[in-house]
C-alpha positions in Angstrom: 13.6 -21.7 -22.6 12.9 -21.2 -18.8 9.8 -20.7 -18.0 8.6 -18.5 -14.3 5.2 -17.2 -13.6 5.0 -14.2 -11.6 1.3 -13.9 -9.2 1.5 -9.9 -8.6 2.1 -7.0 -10.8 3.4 -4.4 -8.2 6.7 -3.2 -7.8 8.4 -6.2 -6.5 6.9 -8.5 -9.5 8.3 -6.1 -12.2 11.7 -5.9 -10.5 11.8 -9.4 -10.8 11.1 -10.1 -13.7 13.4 -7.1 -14.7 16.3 -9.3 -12.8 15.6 -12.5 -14.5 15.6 -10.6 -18.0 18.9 -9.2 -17.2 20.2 -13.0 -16.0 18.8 -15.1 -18.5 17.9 -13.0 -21.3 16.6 -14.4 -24.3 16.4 -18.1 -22.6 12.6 -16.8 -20.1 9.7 -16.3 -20.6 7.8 -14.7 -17.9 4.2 -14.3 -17.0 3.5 -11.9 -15.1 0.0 -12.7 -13.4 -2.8 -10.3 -11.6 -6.3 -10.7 -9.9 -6.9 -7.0 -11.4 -7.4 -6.5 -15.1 -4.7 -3.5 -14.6 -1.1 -3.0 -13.4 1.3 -1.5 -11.0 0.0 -2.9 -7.8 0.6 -0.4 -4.9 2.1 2.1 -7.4 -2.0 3.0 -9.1 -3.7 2.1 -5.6 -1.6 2.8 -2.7 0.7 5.7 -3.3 -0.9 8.9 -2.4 -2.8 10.6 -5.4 -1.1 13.9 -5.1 2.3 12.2 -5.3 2.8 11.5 -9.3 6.4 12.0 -9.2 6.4 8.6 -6.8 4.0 6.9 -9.9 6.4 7.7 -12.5 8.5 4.8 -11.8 5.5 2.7 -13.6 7.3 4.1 -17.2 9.9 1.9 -16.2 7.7 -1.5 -15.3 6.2 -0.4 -18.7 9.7 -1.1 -20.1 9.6 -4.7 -19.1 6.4 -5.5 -19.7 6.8 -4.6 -23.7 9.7 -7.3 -23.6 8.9 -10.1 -26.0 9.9 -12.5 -23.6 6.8 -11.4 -20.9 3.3 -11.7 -20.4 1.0 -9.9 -18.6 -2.0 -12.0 -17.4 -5.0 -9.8 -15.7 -8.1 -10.7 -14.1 -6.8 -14.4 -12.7 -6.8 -15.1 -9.3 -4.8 -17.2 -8.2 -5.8 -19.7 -5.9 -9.8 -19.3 -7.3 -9.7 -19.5 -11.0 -5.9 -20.7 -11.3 -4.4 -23.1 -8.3 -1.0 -22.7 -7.3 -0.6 -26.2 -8.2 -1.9 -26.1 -11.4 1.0 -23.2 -11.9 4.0 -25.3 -10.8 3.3 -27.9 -12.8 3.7 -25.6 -16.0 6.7 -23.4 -14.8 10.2 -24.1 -13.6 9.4 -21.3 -11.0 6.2 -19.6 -9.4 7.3 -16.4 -8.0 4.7 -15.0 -5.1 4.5 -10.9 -5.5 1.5 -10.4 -4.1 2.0 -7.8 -1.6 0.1 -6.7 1.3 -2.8 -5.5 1.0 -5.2 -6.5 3.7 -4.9 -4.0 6.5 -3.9 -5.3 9.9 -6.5 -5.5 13.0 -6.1 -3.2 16.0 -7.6 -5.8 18.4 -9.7 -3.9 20.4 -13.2 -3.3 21.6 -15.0 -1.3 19.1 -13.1 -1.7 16.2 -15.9 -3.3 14.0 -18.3 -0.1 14.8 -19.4 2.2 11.9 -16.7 4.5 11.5 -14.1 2.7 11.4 -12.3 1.4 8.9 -8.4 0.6 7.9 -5.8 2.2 5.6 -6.0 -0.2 3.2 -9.7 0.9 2.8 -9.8 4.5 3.0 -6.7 4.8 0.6 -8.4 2.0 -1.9 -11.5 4.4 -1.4 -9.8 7.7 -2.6 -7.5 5.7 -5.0 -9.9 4.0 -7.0 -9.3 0.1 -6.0 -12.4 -1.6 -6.7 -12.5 -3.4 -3.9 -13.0 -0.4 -1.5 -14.7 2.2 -4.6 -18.3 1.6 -2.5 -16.3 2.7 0.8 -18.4 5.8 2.3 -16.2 7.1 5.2 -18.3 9.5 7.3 -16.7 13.0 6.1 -19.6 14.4 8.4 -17.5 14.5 11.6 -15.6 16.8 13.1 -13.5 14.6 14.3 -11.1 12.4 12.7 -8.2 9.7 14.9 -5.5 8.1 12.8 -3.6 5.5 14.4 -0.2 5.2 13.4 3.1 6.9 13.0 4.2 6.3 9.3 3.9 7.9 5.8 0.7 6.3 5.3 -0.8 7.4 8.3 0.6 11.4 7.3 -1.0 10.9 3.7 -4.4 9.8 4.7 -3.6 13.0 7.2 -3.0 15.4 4.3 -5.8 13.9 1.9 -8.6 14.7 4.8 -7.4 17.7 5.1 -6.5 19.4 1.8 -8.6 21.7 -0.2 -10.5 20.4 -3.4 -7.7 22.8 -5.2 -5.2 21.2 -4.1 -5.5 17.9 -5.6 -5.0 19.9 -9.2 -2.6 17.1 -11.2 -3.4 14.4 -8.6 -5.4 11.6 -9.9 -7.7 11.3 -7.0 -10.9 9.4 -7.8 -14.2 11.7 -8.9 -16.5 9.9 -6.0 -13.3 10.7 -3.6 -13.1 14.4 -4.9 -16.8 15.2 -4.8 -17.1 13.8 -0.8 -13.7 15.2 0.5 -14.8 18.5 -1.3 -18.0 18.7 1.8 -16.1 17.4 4.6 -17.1 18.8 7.6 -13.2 17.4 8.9 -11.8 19.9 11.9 -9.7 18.0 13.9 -7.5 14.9 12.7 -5.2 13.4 15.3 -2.1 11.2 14.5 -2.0 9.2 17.6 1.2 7.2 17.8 2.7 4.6 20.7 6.3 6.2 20.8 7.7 9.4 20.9 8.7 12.0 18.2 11.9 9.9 17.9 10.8 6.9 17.0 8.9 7.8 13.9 8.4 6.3 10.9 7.6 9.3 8.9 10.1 10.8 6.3 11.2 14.6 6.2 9.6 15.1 2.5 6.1 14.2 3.7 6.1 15.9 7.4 7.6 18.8 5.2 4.0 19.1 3.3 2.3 19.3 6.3 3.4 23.2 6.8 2.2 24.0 2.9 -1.0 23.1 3.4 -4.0 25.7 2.7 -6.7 25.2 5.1 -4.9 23.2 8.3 -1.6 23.4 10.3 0.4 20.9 12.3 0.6 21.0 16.0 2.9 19.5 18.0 3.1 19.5 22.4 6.8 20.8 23.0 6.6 18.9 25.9 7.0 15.3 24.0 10.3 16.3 23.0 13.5 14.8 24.9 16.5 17.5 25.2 17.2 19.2 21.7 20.7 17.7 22.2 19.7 14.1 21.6 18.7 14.5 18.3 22.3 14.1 17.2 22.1 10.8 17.7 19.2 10.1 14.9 20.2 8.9 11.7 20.5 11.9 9.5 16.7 11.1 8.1 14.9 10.7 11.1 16.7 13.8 12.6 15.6 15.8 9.6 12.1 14.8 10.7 12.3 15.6 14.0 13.5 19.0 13.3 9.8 19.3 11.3 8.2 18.6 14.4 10.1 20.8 16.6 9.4 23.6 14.0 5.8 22.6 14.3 5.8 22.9 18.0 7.8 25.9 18.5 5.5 28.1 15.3 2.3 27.0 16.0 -0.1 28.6 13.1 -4.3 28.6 13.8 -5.8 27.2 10.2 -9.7 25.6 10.3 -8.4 22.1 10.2 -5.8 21.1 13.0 -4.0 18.1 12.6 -2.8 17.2 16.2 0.3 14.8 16.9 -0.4 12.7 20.0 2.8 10.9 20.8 2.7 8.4 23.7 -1.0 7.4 23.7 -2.4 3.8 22.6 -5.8 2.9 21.8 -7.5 1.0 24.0 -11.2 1.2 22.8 -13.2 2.3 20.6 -16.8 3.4 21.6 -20.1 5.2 20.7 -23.6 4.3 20.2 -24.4 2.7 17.1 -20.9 4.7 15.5 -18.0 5.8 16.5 -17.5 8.5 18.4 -14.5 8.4 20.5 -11.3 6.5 20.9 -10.2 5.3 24.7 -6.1 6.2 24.6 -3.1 5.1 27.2 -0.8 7.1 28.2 2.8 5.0 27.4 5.9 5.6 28.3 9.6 4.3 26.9 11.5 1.6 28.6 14.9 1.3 28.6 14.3 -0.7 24.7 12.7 1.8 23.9 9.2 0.0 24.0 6.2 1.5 24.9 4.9 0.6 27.6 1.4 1.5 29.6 1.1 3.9 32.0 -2.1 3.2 33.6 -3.8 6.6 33.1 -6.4 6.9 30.4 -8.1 9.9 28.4 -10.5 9.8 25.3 -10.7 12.4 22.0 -13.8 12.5 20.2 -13.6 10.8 16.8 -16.6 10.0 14.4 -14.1 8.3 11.7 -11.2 6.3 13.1 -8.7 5.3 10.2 -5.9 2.6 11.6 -2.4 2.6 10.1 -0.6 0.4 11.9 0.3 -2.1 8.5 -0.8 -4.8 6.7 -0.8 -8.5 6.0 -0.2 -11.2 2.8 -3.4 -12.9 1.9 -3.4 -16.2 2.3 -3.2 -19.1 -0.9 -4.5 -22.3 -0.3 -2.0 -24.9 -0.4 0.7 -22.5 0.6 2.3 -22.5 3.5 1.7 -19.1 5.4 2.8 -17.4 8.8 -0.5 -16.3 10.5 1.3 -14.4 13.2 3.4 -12.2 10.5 1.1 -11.9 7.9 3.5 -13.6 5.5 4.2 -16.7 3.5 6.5 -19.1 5.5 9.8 -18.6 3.3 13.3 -19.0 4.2 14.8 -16.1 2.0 12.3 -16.1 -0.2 12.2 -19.9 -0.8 8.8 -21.4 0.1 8.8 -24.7 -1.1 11.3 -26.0 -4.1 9.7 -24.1 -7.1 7.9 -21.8 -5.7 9.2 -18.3 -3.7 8.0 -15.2 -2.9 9.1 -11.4 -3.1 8.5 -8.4 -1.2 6.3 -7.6 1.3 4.6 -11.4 0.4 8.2 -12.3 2.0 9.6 -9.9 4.2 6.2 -8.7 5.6 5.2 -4.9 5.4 8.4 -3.1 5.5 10.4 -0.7 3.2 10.4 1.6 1.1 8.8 1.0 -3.3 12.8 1.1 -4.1 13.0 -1.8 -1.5 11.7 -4.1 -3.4 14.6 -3.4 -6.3 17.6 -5.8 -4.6 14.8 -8.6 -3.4 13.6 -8.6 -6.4 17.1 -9.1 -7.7 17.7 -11.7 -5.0 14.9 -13.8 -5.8 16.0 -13.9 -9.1 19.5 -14.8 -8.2 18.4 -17.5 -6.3 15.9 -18.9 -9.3 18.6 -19.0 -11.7 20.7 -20.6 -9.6 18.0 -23.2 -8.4 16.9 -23.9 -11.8 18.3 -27.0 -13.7 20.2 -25.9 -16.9 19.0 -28.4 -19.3 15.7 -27.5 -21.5 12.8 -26.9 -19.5 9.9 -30.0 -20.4 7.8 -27.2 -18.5 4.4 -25.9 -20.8 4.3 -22.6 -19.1 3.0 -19.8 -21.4 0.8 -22.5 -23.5 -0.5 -24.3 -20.6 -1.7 -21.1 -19.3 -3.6 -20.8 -22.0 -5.1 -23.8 -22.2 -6.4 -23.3 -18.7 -7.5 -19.8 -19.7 -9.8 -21.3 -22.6 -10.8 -24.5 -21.0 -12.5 -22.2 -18.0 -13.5 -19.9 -20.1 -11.7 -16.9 -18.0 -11.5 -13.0 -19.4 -7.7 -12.8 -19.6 -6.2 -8.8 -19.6 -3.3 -8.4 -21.8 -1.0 -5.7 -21.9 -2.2 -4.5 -25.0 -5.6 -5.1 -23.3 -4.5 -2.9 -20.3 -2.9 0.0 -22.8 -6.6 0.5 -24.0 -7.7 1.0 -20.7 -5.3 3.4 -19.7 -6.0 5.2 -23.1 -9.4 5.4 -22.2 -8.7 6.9 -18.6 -6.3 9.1 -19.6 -9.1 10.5 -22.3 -11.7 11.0 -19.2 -9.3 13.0 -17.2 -11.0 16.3 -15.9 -9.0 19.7 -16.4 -5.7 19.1 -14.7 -5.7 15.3 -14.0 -3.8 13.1 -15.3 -6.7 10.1 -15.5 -9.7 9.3 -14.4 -10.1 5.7 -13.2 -12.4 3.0 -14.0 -13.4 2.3 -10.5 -15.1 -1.2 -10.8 -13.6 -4.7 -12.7 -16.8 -4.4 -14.8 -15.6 -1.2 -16.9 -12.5 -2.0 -17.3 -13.3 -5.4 -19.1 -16.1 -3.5 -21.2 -13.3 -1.1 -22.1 -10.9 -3.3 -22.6 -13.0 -4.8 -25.5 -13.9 -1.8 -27.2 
């Protein structure tokens, strides 16, 4: 028996573990370790509420989790309750799936006033994470800037500006629900560094924007280049591009406007005591296609400022890490012998939840491969548990997690899926009953 611990329950831990169930089979046993006393990672705290079809994919982690041959191991942190150590010197591999889920720093004056606040926050906040359930964005303003030019910066765009109706069959938190539903929210700017052909934003999402009840997109027809370039796009980005060009050339007057404002950079942040504007470039393209600084400056009022501009790996101590990409130091995926790392832990912030599939398979390739053949001597699943007991830690099975979800699911208000348990606290008291 082989024996591999997994540190991260999101999408790039499952597909692992998937990978080295379909290599080795019977031969592994897997445990499959998390900080949270629940599941699924980015798939229950990062991807947008009102997107279930996205969450669905968690029927399919659900799958491997139920195997015999794995473990799921909630409410241990690593590198606090559990060293990294102490893990390789019980498995044959330690497999780092910890994602990314500290938000990245703008670097610029003003960013620690009231007000402001990162993706990885505000999306915690309306998702439930405990970490970020105390969160209390200032829905008083007018005025809302979004820095970035991705998905996540469009659903943080469509969450502010949606309709307490329209979250019907989303599972968007009750303390998120009850504040969005008195938002004073009139104007939310996407401010991004590039132009509209160098966005990151998919045609589905920029699609919603134009189905929304209370607010329209707007888009200056003057940030265009000639119509005629678009063919050069990849077919995906192109389809994008023609939502923006629809946006520009139909503009429609709803109470909520949700202004694009391509080539513009922040610069500063400022107000007294709060937010209450941002200080914006204007850039310009260079022959790479970087943006690059104009010299002339504007402002736009903003009393929340949400950045979207990606995230980083928390650090472990004792492993090696790569401050300047937010990353463990790997050479495809190999950290040091025995120990790897998946997903965005490896590659940075980057791709798509489906991603994750083919690294995860790689890892596992690579494990297999790396792995002497012979019997492991390895205690893995038993050693574990010996830590467990000697430290007296709460460990969250997956049976332990299927009550908790039963118990969500049983709170749900009229045309929610769930209602989540919000803090560590109720789901262990749940957990229990």
């Amino acid at each position: 028996m082989h024996h591999v611990a997994i540190v991260g329950s999101g999408p790039a831990g499952y597909y692992t573990a998937e990978a080295l169930l379909r290599l080795w089979g019977e031969d592994v046993a897997i445990d499959i370790i998390d900080r949270l006393p629940v599941p699924f990672g980015l798939i229950r705290s990062g991807v947008a509420p009102d997107h279930q079809s996205i969450k669905a994919v968690t029927r399919r982690y659900e799958g491997v989790a139920l195997n015999n041959n794995v473990q799921f191991a909630g409410n241990i942190l690593i590198g606090k309750d559990i060293s990294v150590d102490e893990l390789m010197a019980l498995y044959d591999a330690v497999v780092l799936a910890t994602g990314a889920p500290h938000d990245r720093k703008l670097d610029i004056p003003g960013e620690d006033l009231p007000g402001v606040m990162g993706s990885a926050e505000f999306v915690g906040w309306y998702n439930g994470h405990p970490d970020h359930a105390d969160l209390a964005p200032p829905l008083d303003t007018s005025h809302v800037a979004i820095i970035g030019n991705g998905n996540v910066a469009l659903d943080v765009a469509r969450i502010l500006a949606k309709t307490p109706e329209e979250f019907h069959g989303s599972d968007i938190v009750a303390h998120a629900l009850e504040s969005l539903s008195g938002s004073r929210i009139r104007t939310i700017n996407l401010i991004g560094r590039r132009g509209p052909h160098q966005i990151a934003m998919t045609p589905k999402e920029l699609g919603e924007l134009a189905h929304l009840e209370r607010a329209a997109p707007r888009v200056d027809p003057t940030d265009f280049p000639d119509a005629g370039d678009d063919a050069m796009l990849e077919p995906g980005i192109r389809k994008s591009v023609s939502h923006l060009r629809a946006f520009a050339a139909n503009p429609v007057a709803k109470p909520i406007t949700i202004e694009f404002d391509f080539f513009a950079r922040p610069v500063a942040i400022e107000g007294e005591g709060r937010a209450e504007r941002v200080v914006l470039e204007r850039t310009a393209l260079d022959a790479e296609l970087r943006s690059v600084g104009t010299g002339e400056h504007y402002s736009v009022p903003a009393g929340m400022v949400i950045a979207c501009i990606g995230y980083q790996t928390p650090p472990i101590a004792g492993v090696p890490y790569e401050h300047g990409r937010g990353r463990f130091a790997n050479t495809d995926g190999l950290i040091l012998p025995g120990l790897y790392c998946v997903g965005w832990a490896r590659r940075g912030p980057s791709g798509t939840i489906g991603t994750n599939k083919p690294d995860g398979a790689i890892i596992a390739e690579r494990i297999v491969a790396e792995t002497p053949t012979s019997p492991s001597r390895k205690r893995g699943r038993t050693g574990l548990h010996d830590l467990v007991r000697a430290r007296k830690l709460d460990l969250v099975s997956f049976d332990d997690w299927q009550r908790i979800d039963a118990a969500e699911i049983a709170a749900a208000r009229h045309g929610a899926p769930r209602e989540k348990f919000v803090s560590v606290d109720e789901m262990l008291v749940t957990k229990s009953q």
